[in-house]
C-alpha positions as CSV (number, residue, x, y, z in Angstrom):
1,X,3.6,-24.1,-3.4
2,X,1.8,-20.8,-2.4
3,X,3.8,-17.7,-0.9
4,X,3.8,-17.1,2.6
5,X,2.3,-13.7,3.4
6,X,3.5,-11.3,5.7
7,X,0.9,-8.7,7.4
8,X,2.0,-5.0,8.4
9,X,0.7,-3.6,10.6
10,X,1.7,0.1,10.5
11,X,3.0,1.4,7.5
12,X,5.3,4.7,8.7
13,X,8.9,3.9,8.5
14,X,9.2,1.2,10.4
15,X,6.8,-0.3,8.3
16,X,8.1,0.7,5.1
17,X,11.5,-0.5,6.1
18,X,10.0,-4.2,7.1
19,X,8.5,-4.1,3.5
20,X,11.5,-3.4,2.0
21,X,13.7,-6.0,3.7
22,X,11.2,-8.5,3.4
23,X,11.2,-7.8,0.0
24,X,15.1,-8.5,-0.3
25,X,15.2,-11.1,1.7
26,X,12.0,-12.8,-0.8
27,X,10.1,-14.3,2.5
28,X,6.9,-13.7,0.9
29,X,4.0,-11.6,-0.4
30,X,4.0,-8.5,1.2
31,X,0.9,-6.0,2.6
32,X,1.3,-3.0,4.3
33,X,-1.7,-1.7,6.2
34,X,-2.6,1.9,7.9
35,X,-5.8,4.0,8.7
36,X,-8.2,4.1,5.9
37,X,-7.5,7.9,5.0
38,X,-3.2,7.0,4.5
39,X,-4.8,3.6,2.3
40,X,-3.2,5.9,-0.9
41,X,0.1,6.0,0.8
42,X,0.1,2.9,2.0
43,X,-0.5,1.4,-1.9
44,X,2.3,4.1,-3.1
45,X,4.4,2.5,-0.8
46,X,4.1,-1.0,-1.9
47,X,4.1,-0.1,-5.9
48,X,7.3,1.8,-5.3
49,X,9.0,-1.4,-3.7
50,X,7.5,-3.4,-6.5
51,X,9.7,-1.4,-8.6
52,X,12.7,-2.7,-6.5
53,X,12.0,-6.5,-7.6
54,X,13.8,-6.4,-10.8
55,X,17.1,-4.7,-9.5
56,X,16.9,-7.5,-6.8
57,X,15.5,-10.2,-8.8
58,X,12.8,-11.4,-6.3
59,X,9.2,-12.2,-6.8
60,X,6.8,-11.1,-4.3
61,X,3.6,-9.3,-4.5
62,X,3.0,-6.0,-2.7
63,X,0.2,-4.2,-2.0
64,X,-1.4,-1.6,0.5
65,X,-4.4,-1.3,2.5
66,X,-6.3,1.0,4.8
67,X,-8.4,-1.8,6.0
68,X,-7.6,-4.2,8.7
69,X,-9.7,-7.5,7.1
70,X,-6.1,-7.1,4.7
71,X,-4.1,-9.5,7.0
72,X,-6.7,-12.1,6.1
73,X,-4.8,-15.5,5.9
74,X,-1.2,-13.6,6.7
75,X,1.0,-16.3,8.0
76,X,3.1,-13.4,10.2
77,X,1.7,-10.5,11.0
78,X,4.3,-7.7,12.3
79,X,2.6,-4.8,14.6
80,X,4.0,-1.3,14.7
81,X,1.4,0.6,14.7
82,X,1.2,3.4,17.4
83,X,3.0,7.4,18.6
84,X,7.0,6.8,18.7
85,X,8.9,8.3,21.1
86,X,10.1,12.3,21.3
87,X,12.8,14.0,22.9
88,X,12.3,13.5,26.9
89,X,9.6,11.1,26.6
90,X,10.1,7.6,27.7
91,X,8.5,4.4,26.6
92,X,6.4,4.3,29.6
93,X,4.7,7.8,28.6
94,X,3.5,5.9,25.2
95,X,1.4,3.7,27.2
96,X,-2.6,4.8,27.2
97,X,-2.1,6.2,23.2
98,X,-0.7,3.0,22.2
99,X,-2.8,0.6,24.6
100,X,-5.4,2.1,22.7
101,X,-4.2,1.2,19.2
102,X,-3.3,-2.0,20.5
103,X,-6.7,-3.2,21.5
104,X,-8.1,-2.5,17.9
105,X,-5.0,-4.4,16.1
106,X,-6.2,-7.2,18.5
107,X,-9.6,-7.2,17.7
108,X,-8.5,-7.5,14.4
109,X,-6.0,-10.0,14.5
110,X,-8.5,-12.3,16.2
111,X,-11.0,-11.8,13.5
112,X,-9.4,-11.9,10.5
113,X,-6.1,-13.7,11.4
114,X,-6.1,-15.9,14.3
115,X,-3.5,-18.7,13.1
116,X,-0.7,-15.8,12.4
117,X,2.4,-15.7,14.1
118,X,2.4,-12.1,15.2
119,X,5.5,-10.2,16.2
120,X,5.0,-6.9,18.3
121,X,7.1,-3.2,18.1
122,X,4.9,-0.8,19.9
123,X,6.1,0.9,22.5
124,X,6.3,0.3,25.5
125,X,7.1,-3.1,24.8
126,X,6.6,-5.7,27.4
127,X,3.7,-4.0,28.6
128,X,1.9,-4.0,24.9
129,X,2.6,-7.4,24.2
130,X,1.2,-8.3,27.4
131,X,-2.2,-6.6,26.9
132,X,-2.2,-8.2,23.0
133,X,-2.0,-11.6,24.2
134,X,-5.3,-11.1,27.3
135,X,-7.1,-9.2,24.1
136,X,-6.7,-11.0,21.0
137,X,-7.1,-14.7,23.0
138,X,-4.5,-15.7,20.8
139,X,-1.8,-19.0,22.2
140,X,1.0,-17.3,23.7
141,X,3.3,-19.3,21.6
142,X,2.5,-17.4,19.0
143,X,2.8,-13.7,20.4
144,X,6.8,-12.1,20.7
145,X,7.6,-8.9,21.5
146,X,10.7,-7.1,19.8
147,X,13.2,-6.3,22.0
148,X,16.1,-8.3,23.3
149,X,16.8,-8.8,19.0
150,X,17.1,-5.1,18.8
151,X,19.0,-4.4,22.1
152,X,21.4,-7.6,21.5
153,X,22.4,-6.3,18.4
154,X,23.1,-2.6,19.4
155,X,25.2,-4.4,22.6
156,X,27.3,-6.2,19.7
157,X,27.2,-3.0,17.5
158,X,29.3,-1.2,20.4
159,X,31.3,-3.9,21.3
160,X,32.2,-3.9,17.5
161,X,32.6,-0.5,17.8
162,X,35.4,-0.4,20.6
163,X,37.3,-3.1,19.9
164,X,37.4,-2.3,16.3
165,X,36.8,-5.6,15.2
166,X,33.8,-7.4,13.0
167,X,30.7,-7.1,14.6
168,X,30.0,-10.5,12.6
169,X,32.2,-12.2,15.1
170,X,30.6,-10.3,18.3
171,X,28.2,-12.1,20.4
172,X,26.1,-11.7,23.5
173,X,22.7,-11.6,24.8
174,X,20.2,-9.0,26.2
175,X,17.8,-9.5,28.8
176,X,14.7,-8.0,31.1
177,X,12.5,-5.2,29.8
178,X,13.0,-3.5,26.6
179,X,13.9,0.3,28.6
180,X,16.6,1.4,31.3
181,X,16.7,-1.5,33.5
182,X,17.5,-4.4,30.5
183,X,20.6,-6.6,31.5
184,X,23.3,-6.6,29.2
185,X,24.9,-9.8,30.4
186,X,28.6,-9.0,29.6
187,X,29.8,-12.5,30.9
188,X,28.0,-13.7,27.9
189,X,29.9,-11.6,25.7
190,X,32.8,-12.6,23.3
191,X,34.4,-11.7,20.3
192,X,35.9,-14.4,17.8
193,X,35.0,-17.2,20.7
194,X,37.1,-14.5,23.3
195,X,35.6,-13.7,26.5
196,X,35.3,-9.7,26.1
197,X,36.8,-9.5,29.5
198,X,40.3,-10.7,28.1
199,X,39.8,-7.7,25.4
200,X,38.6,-4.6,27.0
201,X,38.8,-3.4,30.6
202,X,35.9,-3.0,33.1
203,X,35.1,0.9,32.8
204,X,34.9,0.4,28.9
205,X,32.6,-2.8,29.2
206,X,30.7,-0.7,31.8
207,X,30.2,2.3,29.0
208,X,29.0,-0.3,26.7
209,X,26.2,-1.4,28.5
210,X,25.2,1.6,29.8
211,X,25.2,2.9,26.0
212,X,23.2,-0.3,25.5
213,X,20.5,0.9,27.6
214,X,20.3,4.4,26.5
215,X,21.0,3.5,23.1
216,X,16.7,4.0,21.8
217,X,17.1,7.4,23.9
218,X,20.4,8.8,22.3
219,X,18.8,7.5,18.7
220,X,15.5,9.5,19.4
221,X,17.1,12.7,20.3
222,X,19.4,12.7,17.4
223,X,16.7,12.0,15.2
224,X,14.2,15.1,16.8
225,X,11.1,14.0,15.6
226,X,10.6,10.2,15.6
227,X,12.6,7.1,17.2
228,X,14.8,4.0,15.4
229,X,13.6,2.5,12.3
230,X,16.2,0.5,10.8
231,X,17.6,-1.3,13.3
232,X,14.1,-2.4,15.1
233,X,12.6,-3.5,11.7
234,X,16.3,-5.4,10.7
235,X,15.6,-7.1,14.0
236,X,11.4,-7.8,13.7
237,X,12.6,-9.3,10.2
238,X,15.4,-11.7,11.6
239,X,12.6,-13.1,13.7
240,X,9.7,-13.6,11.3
241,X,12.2,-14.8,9.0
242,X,13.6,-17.7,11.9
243,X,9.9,-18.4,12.4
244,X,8.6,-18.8,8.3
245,X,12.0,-20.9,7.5
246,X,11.8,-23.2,10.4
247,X,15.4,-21.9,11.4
248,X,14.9,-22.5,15.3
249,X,17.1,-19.4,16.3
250,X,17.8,-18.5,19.5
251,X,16.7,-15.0,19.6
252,X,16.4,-12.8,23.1
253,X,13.0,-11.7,22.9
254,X,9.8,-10.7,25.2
255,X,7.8,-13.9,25.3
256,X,5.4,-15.4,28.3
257,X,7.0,-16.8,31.1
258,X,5.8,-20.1,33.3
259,X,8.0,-20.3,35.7
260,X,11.3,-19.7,33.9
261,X,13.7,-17.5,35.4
262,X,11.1,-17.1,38.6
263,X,9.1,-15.3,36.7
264,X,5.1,-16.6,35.7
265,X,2.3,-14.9,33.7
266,X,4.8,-12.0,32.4
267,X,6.1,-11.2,28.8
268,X,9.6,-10.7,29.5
269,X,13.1,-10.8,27.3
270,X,14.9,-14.0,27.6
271,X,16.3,-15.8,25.1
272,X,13.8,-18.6,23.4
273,X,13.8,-20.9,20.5
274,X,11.8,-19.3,17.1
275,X,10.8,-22.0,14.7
276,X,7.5,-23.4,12.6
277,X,6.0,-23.5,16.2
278,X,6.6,-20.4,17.1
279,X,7.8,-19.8,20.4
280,X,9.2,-23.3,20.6
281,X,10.8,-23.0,24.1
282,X,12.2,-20.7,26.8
283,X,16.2,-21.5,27.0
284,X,17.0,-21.1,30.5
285,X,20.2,-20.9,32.3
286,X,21.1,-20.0,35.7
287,X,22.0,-16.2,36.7
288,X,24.5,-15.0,38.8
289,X,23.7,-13.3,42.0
290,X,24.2,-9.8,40.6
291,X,22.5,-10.8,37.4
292,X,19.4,-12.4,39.4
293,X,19.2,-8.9,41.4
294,X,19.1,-7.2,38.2
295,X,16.2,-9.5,36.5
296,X,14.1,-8.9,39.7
297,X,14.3,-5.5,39.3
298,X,13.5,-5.5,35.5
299,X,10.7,-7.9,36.7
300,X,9.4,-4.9,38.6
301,X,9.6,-2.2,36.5
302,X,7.6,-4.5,33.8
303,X,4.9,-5.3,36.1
304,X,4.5,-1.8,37.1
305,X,4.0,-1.6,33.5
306,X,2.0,-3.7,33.4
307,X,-0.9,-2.9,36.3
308,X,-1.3,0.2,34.1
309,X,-2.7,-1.2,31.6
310,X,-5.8,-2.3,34.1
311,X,-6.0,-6.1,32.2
């Protein structure tokens, strides 16, 4: 039976951190893809991780690209191609650069690749993901936006980090818009099967999320020049990976809405069901009061997002 092959779109340091873990993981043949003047970089890239296959006793191929017509027959295709964030910039102030990049990936995905199951980074999220899936033409079940995994995983990360206990056993969910008005649902949050309520009280839970929703912001000013890699291409991974291996995971992640939640004809981040089908199902369940206040207001701020992208 043939490799899968998995499609990058983007080959800075997100991109070179997907290739790596994909790599590890073994999930299949690997390209990495950039502008035609980095196409040298892009092939360094991809020899130096076949150098890594030995110590890790995999066998994938690698290679790199500077042309697009390179995710021809890619079975997921993972976009991160665009301008990061900088000190004092938000995601929203990414939009017209990367709206831009984002209409030629699409063009391109819809020629070369239209069966792929194609996972989105760029910034800002909901809003990007949106405009993919009204320019490429491709079934929504098979666009997802990268969010909810990422912002999940830093709400566990600090829950582990104040209770002192193994973020293994930490679990919760993120949802809304990937930016400063996502919902850290703390009700959903436990440790070891624990409510969290039972283990920390209310002004420390209320750090957390906070931190939560600042977390890409506190990252990209520590960093100076550049926004999170590691994290965000740990979490793109966990769902190409749920998608290629059938796993049907229930990842929190921006996919289109009909009618769940009371919201229709938006990518937003709730938590769905990845498998061979791709975005197999929208798992619903019903919000508290406060929580439904805060979702509307998420709602808004990605629609506002949205209108600017004139599609």
């Amino acid at each position: 039976m043939s490799r899968k092959k998995i499609a990058l779109i983007g080959g800075g340091q997100i991109g070179g951190t997907l290739a790596m873990i994909a790599t590890q993981k073994e999930l299949g043949d690997v390209v990495i893809i950039d502008l035609p003047h980095l196409q040298n970089p892009m092939k360094g890239k991809a020899l130096d991780l076949m150098g890594m296959r030995p110590v890790d006793g995999v066998d994938v191929e690698l290679s790199g690209s500077g042309e697009m017509a390179a995710i021809a027959g890619a079975d997921v295709i993972i976009v991160t191609a665009g301008v990061p964030r900088k000190p004092g910039m938000s995601r929203d102030d990414l939009l017209d650069i990367n709206l831009s990049v984002t209409k030629k990936v699409a063009t391109a995905v819809k020629q070369h690749a239209p069966d792929a199951f194609v996972i989105l980074t760029t910034n800002p999220l909901d809003s990007i993901v949106y405009a993919f899936h009204k320019l490429s033409g491709l079934p929504a079940e098979r666009i997802i936006g990268m969010a909810g995994a990422l912002d999940t995983a830093r709400f566990r990360t600090y829950i582990a980090m104040e209770t002192g206990l193994s973020v293994k056993d930490v679990s919760c969910l993120v949802m809304g818009g990937h930016g400063p008005t996502m919902i850290p649902v703390t009700r959903t949050a436990s440790v070891g099967g624990i409510p969290l309520t039972e283990l920390l009280d209310q002004e420390t839970i209320q750090r957390i999320v906070e931190r939560t929703r600042n977390a890409g912001t506190e990252i990209v000013g520590l960093l100076g020049n550049g926004s999170a890699f590691y994290s965000s291409a740990a979490a793109a991974i966990e769902m190409a990976e749920s998608y290629l291996k059938d796993k049907k995971r229930v990842i929190a992640s921006a996919v289109l809405c009909r009618g769940e939640y009371g919201v229709d004809g938006y990518f937003m981040g709730v938590p769905c069901v990845i498998g061979s089908g791709g975005v197999e199902k929208v798992v619903e369940f019903k919000l508290t009061a406060e929580e439904q206040q805060m979702f509307e207001t998420t709602l808004e701020a990605v629609k506002a997002s949205v209108e600017r992208t004139g599609l």
